[in-house]
N, C-alpha and C positions, 0 to 999 in steps of 0.2 A: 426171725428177725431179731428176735430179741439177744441171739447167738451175736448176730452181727454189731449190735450195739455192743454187750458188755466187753465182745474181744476188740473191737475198734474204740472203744471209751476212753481209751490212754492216748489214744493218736485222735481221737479227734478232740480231747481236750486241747492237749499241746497243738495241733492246727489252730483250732481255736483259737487258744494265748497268742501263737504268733501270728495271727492274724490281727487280732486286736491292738498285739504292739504294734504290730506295723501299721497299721491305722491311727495309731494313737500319733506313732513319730510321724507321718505323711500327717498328720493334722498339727501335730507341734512346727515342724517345720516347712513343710509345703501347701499347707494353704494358706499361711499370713503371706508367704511370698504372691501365692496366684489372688489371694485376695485383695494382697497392696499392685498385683499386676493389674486386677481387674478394674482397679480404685484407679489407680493412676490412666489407664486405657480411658476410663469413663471421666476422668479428668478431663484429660485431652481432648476427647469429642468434644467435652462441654466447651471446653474454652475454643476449640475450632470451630464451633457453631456459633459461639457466641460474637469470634472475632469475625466471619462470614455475615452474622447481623449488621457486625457493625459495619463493614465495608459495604452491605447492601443498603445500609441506611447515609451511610456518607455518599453513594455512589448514586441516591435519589436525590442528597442534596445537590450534588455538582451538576445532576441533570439541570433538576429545578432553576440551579443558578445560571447555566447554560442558557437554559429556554426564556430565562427572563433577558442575560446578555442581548441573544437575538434579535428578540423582540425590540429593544430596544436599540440596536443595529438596525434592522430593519426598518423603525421610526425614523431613525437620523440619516437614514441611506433616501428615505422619500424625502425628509425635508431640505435634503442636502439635492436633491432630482430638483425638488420644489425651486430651492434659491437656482439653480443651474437654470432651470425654464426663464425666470424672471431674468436673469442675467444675461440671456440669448435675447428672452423678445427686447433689452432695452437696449444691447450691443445693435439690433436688427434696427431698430427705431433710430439709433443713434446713427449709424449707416446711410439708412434714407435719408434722414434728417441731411446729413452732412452730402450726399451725392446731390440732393437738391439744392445747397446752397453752392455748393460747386456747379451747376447747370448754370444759377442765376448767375453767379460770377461769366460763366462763361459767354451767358446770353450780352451782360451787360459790358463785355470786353466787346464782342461780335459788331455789338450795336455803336459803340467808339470808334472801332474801327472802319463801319461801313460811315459813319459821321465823317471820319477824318478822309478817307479815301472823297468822298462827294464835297469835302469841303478844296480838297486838292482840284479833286475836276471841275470846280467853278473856277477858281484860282487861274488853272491852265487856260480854262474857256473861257477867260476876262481877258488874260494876254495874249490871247488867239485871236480875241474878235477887237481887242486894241490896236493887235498889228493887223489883222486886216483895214479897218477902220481907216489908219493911216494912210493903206496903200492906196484906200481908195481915195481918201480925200488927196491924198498929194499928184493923184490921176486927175482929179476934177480943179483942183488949182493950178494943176502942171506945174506946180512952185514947187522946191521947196521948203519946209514951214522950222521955225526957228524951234528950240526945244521949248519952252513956256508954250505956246503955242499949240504945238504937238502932246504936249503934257493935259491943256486945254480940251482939246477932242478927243484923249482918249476918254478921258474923267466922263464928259458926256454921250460917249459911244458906249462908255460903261454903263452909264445910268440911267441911259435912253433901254439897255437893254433888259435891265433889271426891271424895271419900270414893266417891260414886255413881259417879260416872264412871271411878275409876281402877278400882271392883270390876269395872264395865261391861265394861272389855279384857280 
């Protein structure tokens, strides 16, 4: 073995040396790059983790703000139900309200008119039973009778009859 060292001692010094520059220049020049590679990679993550915090903490805010918006949607969607109830039953009230004053009008039209009609058909059934009146009295005079006269009897055919009718109720 020891053959083998002293006759390889020249070549594995010089392996050696070039081993070592080469190690030395991969360290002079290749690892401030993979080092500033691995700086700046670790960079990155940091700050994409960090900007992901932030959007996960802005993105609990706008929840938050959301779910209060809602809520308070919500509240004014009932109270706004709320006035809309009130607003119905007092349209409903006001409805009734107003068909029954419309009934009463209509009863109190209804009631004029059966007045005026009944006050027509006495009117008629005065001149009805004045010209009978007449016919009969100018039957039992066989005369006949002057107008004063005939104006005379109806006035009391009329009043005699009223007379009858009001005793009648």
């Amino acid at each position: 073995m020891q053959d083998f060292f002293s006759s390889n001692a020249v070549q594995f010094v010089w392996g050696l040396s070039a081993f070592v520059v080469f190690v030395l220049i991969l360290v002079k020049l290749g690892v401030k790059q993979v080092l500033a590679a691995v700086d700046a990679r670790e960079a990155k993550i940091a700050a994409d983790l960090k900007e992901a915090e932030d959007t996960a903490a802005r993105a609990k805010k706008v929840q938050a703000e959301l779910e209060a918006k809602m809520k308070g949607a919500e509240h004014e969607i009932q109270g706004m139900m709320a006035e809309a109830r009130r607003d119905g039953e007092a349209h409903k009230i006001k409805m009734i309200e107003q068909g029954r004053a419309e009934l009463d009008d209509l009863r109190h039209r209804a009631l004029r008119e059966i007045e005026a009609a009944r006050h027509a058909a006495i009117v008629g059934l005065r001149k009805e039973i004045a010209e009978i009146s007449v016919t009969i009295a100018e039957k039992a005079v066989a005369v006949r009778l002057d107008q004063a006269k005939h104006e005379e009897l109806v006035v009391a055919a009329i009043d005699a009859f009223e007379a009858q009718n009001h005793g009648a109720r």
